[in-house]
C-alpha distance (Angstrom), angle and dihedral (degrees) to the residues before:
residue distance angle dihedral
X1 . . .
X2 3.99 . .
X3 3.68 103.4 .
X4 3.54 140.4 45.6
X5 3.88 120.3 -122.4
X6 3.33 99.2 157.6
X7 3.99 151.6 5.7
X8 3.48 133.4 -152.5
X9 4.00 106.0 -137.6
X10 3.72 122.1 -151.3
X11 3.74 120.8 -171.1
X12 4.08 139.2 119.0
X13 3.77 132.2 -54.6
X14 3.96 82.9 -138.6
X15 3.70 127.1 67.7
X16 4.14 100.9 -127.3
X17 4.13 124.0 -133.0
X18 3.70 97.6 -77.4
X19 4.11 122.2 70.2
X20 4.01 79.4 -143.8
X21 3.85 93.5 84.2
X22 3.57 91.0 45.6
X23 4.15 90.7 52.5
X24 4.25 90.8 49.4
X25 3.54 89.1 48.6
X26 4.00 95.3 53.4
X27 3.74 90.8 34.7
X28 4.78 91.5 53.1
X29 4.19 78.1 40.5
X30 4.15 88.3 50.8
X31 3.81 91.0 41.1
X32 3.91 103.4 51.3
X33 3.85 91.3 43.4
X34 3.90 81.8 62.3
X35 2.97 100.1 38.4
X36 4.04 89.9 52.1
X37 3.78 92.0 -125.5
X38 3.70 112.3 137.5
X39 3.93 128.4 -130.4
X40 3.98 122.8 -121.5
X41 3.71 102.8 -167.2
X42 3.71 145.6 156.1
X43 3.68 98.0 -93.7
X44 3.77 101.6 -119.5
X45 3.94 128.5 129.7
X46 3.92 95.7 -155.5
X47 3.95 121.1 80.9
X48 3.51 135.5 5.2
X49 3.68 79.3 -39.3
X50 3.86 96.8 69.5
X51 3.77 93.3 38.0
X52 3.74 94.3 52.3
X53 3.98 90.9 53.9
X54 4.17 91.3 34.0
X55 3.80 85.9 56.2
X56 3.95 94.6 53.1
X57 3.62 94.3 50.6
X58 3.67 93.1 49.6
X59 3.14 84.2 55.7
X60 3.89 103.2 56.5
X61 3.48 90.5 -110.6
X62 4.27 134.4 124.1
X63 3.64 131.8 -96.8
X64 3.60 140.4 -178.3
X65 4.03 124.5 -161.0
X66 3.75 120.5 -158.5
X67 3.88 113.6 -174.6
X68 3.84 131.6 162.3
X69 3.96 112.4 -119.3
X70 3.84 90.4 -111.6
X71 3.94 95.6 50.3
X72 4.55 88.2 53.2
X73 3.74 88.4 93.3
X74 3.74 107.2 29.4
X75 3.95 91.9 46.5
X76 4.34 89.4 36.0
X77 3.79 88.1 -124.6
X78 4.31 108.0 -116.7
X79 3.54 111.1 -111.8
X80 4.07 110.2 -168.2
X81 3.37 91.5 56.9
X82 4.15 113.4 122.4
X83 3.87 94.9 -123.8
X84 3.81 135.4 14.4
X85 3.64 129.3 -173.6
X86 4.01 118.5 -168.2
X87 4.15 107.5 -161.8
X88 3.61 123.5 -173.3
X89 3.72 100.4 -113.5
X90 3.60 146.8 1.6
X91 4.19 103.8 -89.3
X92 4.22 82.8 60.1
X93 3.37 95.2 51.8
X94 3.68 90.9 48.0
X95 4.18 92.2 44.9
X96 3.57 87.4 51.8
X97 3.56 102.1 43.0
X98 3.85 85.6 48.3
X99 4.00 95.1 46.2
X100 3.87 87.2 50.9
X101 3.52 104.1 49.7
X102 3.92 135.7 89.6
X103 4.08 88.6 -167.1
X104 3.33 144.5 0.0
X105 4.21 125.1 -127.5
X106 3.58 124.3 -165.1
X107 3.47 124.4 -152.6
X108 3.95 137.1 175.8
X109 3.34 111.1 -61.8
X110 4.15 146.8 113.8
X111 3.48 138.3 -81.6
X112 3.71 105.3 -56.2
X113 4.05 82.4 51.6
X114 3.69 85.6 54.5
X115 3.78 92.3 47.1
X116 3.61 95.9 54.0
X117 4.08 90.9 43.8
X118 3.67 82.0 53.7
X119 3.55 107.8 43.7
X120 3.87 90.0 53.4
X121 3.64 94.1 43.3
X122 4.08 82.7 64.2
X123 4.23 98.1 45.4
X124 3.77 76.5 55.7
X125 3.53 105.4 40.7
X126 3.93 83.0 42.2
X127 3.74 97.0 53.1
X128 3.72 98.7 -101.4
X129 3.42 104.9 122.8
X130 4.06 137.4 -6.9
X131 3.96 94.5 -151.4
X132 4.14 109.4 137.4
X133 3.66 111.0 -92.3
X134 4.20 113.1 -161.1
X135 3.96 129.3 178.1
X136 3.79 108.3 -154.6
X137 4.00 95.3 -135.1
X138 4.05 94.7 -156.2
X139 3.55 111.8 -177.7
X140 3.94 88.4 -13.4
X141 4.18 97.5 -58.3
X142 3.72 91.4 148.5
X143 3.37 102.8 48.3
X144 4.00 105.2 92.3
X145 4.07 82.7 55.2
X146 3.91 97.8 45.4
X147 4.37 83.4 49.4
X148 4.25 84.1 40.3
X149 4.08 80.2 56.1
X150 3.39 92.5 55.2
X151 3.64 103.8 41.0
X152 3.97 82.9 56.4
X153 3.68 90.3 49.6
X154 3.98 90.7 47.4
X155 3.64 91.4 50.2
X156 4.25 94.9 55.3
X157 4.15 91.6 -109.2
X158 3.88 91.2 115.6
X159 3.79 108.3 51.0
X160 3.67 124.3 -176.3
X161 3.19 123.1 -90.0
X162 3.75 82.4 41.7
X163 3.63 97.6 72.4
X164 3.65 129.5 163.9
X165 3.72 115.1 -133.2
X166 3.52 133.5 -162.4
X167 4.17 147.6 126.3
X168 4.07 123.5 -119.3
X169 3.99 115.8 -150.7
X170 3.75 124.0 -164.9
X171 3.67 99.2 -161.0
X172 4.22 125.5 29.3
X173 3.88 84.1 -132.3
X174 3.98 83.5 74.4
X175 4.07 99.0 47.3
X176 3.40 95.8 79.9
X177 4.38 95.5 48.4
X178 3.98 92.2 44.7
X179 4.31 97.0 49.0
X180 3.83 79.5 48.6
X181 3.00 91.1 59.8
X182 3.47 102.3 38.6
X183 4.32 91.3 53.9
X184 3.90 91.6 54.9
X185 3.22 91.8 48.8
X186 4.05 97.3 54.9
X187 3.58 94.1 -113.7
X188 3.78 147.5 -28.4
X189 3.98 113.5 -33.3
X190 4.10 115.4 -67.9
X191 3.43 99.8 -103.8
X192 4.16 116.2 -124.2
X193 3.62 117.3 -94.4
X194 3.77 94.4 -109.4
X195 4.05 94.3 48.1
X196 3.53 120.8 95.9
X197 4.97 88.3 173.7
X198 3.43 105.7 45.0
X199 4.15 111.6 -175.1
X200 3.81 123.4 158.6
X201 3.84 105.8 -159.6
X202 4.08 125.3 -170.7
């Protein structure tokens, strides 16, 4: 993989405290509809969910919603979006979010945002797949779990050759440049021999 088409975008079904999260998720919506990249998302229209894929189509640019039957009403399934795809449970919507994605973003959000940073953080770390894995760090929301990664690697529970790889951004208006990056380069940056949490953050 060299380019980008398209990135699977994690992040809440709420909007957080601080208008800030709100602005990075319009700006990474603004940025891949420019950019022609298309977003693989949940499928709701409330949150940073619905603002990501809002901000894409405002845009001019593609999206594709993938919601479980039972999450249509809770989430208020998105409508305008160019394709949807309603699954019968959760561990399809993750397989085919996975299968259709070039990357994976992670924005603000709770714990099923943290469960699917997680879960693709270990297909990586176990070999699985080599596609670019970013947290969005707005305002410093990833921090406790980039100092939990540590802690774990302190304490002997991530041992090399068992690395976990991934990239930090600051702003959304670097996402796009760093997975770039990332894809022409085969993956995310070969961790050093004495690393077992490799993160490159702009």
């Amino acid at each position: 993989m060299s380019t980008i088409r398209s990135i699977c975008v994690y992040c809440g079904s709420g909007n957080g405290n601080d208008p800030i999260f709100t602005e990075e998720a319009v700006a990474l919506g603004t940025a891949m509809a420019e950019a022609g990249i298309r977003l693989i998302y949940g499928g709701g229209s409330i949150g940073l969910m619905g603002t990501t894929a809002r901000a894409v189509l405002e845009a001019g640019g593609e999206v594709t919603g993938i919601i479980p039957d039972f999450l249509k009403q809770r989430e208020s399934l998105l409508k305008d979006v160019q394709e949807t795809i309603v699954v019968p449970d959760m561990h399809t919507r993750k397989r085919l979010m996975f299968e259709r994605a070039d990357a994976f973003v992670a924005l603000p959000g709770g714990i099923g945002t943290l469960e699917e940073l997680v879960e693709q953080l270990t297909w990586s770390q176990l070999g699985r797949h080599k596609k670019p894995i970013l947290m969005l760090d707005t305002k410093g929301f990833w921090r406790p779990l980039l100092s939990l990664f540590a802690h774990m690697n302190f304490a002997g529970f991530i041992r090399p050759g068992l690395n976990v790889t991934y990239l930090v951004a600051e702003k959304a208006d670097d996402i796009i440049p760093m997975l770039n990056t990332a894809a022409h380069r085969g993956a995310l940056t070969e961790p050093a021999p004495e690393a077992a949490v490799i993160g490159e953050r702009f």
